[in-house]
N, CA, C and O atoms as CSV, one atom per row, in Angstrom:
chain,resi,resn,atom,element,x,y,z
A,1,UNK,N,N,110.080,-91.123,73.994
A,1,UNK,CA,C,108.708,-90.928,73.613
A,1,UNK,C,C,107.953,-90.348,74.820
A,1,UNK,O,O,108.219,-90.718,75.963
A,2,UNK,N,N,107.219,-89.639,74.609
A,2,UNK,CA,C,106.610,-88.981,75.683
A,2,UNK,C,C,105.335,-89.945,76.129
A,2,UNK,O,O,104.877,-90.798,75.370
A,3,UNK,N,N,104.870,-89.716,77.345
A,3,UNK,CA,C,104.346,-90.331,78.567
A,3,UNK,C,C,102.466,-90.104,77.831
A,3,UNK,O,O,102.122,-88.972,77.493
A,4,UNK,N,N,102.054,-90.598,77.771
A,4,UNK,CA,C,100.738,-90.822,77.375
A,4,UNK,C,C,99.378,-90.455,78.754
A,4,UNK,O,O,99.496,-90.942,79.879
A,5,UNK,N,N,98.350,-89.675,78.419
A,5,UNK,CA,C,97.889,-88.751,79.588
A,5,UNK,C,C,97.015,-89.785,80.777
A,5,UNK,O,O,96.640,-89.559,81.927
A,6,UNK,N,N,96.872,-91.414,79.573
A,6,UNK,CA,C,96.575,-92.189,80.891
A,6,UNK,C,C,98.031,-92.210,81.582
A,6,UNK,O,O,97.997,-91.736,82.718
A,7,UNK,N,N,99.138,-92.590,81.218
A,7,UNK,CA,C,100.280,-93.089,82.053
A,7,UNK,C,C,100.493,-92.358,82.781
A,7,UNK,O,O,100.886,-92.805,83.858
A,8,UNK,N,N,100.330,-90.344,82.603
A,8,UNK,CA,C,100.548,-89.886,83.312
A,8,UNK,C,C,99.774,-89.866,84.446
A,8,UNK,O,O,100.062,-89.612,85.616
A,9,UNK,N,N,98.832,-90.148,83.957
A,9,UNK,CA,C,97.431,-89.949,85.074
A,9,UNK,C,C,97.077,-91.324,86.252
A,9,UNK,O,O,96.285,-91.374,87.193
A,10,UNK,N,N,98.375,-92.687,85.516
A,10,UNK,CA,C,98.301,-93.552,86.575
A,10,UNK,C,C,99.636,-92.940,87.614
A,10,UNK,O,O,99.330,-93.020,88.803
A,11,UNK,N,N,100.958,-92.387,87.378
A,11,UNK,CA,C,101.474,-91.968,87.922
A,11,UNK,C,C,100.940,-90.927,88.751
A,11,UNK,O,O,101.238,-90.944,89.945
A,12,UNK,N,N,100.118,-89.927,88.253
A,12,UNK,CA,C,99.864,-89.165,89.297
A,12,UNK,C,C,99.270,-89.854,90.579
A,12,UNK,O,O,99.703,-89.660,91.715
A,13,UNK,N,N,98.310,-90.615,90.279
A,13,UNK,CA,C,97.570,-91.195,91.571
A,13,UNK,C,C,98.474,-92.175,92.292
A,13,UNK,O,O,98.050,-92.486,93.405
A,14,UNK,N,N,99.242,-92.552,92.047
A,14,UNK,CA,C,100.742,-92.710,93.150
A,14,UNK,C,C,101.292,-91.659,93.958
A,14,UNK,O,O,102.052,-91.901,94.895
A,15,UNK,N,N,100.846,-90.205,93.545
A,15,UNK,CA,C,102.096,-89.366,94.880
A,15,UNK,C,C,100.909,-88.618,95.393
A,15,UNK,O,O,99.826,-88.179,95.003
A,16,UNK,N,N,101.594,-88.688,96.375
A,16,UNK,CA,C,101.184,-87.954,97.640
A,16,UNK,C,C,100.138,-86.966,97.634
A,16,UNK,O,O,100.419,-86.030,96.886
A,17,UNK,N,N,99.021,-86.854,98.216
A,17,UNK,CA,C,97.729,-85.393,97.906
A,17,UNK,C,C,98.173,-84.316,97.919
A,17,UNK,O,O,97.339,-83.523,97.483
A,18,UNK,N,N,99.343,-83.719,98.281
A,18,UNK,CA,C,100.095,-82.369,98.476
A,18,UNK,C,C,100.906,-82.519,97.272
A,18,UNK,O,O,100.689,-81.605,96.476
A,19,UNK,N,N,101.828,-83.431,96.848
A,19,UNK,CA,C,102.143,-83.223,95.811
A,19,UNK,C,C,101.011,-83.070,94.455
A,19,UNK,O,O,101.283,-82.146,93.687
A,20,UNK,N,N,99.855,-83.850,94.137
A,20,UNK,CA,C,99.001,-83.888,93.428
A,20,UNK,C,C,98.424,-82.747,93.220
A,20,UNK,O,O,98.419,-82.189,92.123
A,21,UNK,N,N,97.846,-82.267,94.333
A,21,UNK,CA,C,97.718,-80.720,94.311
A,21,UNK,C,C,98.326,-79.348,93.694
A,21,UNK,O,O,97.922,-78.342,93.111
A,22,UNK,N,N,99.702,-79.985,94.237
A,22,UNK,CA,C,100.442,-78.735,94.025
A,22,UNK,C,C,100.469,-78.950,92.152
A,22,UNK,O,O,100.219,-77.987,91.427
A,23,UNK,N,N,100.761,-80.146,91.656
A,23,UNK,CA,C,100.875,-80.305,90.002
A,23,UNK,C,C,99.203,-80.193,89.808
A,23,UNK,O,O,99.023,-79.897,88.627
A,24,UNK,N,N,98.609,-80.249,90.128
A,24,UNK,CA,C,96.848,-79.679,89.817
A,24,UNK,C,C,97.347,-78.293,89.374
A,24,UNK,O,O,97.558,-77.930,88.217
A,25,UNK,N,N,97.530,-77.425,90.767
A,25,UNK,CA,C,97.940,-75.906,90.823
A,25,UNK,C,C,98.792,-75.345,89.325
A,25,UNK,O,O,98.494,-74.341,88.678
A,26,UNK,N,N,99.619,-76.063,89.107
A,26,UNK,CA,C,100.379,-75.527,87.858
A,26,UNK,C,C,99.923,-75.604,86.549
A,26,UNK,O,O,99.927,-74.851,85.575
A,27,UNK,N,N,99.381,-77.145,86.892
A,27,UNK,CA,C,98.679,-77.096,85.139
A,27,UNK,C,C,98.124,-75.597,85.131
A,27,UNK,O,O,98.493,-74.570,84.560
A,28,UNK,N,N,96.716,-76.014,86.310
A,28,UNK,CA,C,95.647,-74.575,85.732
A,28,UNK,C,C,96.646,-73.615,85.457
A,28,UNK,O,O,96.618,-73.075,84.352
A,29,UNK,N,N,97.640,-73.268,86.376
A,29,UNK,CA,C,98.422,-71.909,86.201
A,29,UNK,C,C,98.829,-71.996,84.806
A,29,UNK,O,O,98.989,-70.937,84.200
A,30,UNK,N,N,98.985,-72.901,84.318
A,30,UNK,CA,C,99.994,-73.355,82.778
A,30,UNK,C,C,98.649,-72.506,81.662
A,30,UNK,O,O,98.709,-71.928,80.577
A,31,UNK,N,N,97.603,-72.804,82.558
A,31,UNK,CA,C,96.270,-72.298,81.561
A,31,UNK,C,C,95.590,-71.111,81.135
A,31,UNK,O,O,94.722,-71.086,80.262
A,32,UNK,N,N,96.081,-69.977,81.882
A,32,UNK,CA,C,95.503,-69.239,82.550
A,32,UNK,C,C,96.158,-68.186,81.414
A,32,UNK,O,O,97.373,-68.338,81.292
A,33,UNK,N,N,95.671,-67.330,80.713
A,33,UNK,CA,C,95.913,-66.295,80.231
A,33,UNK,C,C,96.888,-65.114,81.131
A,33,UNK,O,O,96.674,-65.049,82.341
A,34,UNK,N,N,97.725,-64.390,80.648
A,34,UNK,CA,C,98.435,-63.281,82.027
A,34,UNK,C,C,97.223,-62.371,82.445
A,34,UNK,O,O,96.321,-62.065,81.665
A,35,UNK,N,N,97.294,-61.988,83.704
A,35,UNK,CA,C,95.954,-61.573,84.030
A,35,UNK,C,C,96.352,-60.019,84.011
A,35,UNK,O,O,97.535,-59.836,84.298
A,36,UNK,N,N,95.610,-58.862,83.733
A,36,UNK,CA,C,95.809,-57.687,83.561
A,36,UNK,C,C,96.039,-57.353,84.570
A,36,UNK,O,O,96.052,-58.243,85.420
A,37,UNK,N,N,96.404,-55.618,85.124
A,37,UNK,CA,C,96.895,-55.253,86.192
A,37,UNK,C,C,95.546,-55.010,87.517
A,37,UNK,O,O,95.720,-55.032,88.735
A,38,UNK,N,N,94.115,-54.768,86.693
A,38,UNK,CA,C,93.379,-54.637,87.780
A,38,UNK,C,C,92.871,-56.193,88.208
A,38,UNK,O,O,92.396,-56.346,89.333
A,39,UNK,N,N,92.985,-57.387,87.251
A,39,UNK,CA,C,92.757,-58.685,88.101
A,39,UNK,C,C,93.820,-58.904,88.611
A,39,UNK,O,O,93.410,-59.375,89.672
A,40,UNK,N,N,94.976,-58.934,88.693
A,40,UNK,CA,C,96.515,-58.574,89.245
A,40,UNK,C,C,95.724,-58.630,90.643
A,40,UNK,O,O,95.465,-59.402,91.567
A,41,UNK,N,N,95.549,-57.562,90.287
A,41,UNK,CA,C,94.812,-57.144,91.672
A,41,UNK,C,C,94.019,-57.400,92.736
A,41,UNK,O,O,94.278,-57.436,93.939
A,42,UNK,N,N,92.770,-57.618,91.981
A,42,UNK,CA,C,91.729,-58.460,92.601
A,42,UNK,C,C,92.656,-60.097,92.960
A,42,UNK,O,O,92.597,-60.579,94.091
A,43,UNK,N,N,93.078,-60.458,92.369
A,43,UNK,CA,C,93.635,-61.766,93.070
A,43,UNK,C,C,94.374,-61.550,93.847
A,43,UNK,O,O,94.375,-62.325,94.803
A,44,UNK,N,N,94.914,-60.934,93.847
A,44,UNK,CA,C,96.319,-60.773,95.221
A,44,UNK,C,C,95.173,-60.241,96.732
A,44,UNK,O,O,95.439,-60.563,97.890
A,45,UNK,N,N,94.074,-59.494,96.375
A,45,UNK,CA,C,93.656,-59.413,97.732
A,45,UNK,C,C,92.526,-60.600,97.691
A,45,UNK,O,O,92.018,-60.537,98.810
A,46,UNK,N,N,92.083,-61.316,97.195
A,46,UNK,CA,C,91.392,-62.746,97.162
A,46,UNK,C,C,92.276,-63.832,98.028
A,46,UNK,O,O,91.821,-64.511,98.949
A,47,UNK,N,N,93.828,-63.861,97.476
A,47,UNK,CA,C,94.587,-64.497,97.922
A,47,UNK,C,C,94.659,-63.964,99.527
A,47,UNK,O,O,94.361,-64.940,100.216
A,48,UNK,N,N,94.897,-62.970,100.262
A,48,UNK,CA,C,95.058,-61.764,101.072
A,48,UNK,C,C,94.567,-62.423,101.820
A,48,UNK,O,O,94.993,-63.140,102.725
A,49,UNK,N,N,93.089,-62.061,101.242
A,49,UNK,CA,C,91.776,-62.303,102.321
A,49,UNK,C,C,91.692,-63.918,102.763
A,49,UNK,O,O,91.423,-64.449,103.841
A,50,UNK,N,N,91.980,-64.362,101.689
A,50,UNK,CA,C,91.913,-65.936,101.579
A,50,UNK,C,C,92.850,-66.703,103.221
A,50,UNK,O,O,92.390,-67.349,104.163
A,51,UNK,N,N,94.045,-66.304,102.962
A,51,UNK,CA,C,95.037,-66.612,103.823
A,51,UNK,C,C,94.410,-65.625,104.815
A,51,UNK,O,O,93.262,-65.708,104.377
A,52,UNK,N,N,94.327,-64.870,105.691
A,52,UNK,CA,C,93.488,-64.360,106.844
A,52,UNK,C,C,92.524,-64.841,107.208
A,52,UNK,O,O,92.143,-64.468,108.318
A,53,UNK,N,N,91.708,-65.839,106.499
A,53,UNK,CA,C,90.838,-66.468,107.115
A,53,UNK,C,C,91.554,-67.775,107.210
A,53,UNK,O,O,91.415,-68.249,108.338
A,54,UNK,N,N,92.217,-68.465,106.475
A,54,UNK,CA,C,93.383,-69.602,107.164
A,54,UNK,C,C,93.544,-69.475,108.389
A,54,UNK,O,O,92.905,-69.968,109.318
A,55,UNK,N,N,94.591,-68.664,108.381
A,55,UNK,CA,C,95.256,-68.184,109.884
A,55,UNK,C,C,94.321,-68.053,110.971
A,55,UNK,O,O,94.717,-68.511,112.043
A,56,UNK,N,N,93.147,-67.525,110.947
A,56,UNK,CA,C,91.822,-67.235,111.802
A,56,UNK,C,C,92.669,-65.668,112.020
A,56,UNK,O,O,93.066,-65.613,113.183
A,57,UNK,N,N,92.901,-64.883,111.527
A,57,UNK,CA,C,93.146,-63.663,111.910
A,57,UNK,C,C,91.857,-62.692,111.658
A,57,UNK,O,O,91.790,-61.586,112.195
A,58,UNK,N,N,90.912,-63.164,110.856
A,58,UNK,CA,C,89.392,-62.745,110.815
A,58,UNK,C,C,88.372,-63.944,110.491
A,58,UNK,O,O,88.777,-64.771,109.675
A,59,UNK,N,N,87.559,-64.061,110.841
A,59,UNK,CA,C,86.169,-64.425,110.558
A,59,UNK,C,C,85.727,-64.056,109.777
A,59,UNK,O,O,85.867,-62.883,109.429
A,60,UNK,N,N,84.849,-65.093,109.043
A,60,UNK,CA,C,83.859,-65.130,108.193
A,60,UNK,C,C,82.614,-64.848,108.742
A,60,UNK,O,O,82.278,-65.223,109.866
A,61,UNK,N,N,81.845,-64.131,107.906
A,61,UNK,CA,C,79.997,-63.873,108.270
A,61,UNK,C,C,79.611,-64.307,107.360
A,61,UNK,O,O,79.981,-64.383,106.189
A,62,UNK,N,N,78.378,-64.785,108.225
A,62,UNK,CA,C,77.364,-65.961,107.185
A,62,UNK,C,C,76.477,-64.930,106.137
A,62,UNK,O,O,76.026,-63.842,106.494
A,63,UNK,N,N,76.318,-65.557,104.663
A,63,UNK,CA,C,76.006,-64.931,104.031
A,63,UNK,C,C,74.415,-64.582,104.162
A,63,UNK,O,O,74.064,-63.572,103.551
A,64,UNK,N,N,73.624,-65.141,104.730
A,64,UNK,CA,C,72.696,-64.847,105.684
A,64,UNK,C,C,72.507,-63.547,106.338
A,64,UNK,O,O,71.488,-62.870,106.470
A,65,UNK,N,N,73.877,-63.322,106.767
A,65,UNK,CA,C,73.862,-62.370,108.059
A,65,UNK,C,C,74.112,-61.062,106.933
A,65,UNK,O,O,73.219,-60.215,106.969
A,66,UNK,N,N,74.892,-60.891,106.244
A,66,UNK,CA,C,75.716,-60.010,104.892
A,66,UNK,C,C,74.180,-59.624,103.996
A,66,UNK,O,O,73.941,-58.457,103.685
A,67,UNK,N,N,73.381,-60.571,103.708
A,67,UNK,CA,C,72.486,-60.139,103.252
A,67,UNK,C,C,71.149,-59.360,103.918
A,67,UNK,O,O,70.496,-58.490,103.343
A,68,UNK,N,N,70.950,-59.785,105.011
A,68,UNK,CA,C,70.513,-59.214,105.644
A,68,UNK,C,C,70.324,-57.716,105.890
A,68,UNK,O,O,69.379,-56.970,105.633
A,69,UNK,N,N,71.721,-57.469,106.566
A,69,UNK,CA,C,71.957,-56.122,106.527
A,69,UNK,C,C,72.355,-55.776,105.811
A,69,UNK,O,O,73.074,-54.876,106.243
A,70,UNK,N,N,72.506,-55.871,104.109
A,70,UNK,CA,C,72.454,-55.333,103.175
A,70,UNK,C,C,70.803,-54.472,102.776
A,70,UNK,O,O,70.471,-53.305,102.564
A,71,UNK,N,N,70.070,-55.849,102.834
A,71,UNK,CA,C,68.602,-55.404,102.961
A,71,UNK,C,C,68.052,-54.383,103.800
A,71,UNK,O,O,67.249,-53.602,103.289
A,72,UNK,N,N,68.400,-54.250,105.178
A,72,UNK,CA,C,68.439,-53.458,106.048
A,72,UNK,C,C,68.901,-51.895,105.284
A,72,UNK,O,O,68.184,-51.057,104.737
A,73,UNK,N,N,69.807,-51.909,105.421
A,73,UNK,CA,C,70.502,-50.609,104.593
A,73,UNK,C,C,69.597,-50.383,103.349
A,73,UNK,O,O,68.940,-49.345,103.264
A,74,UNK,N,N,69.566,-51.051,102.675
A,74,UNK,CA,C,68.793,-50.735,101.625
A,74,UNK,C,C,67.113,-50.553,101.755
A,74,UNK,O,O,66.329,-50.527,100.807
A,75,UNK,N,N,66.851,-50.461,102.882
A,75,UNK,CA,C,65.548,-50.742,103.445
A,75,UNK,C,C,64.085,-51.525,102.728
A,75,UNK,O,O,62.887,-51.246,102.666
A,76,UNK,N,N,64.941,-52.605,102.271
A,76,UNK,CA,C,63.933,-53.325,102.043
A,76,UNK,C,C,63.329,-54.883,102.508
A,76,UNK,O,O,62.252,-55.285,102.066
């Protein structure tokens, strides 16, 4: 008989936050419609960008600062 979504849900909160996570990660993935080739896209450099700011291989600017000189440029 299959596992009932409290039982599963007392088992989950027994393992580990990395494991929990990672079965978080799949459900949604389990959810997710196939994504076309231009969100393909856009996620893989989301992901990209994502992991480069992990690593510290770039910095983030405050959205403060982004708007700013957006305004600037746009001279208003």
């Amino acid at each position: 008989m299959p596992m009932t979504v409290s039982e599963i849900m007392t088992a989950t909160r027994e393992l580990p936050m990395a494991e929990r996570e990672e079965l978080c990660l799949q459900i949604a993935e389990s959810l997710d419609a196939p994504l076309s080739a231009e969100e393909a896209a856009w996620a893989e450099t989301a992901e990209r960008r994502a992991e480069e700011q992990r690593s510290g291989r770039v910095q983030g600017v405050p959205a403060d600062e982004v708007f700013a000189k957006a305004r600037r440029r746009l001279g208003l």
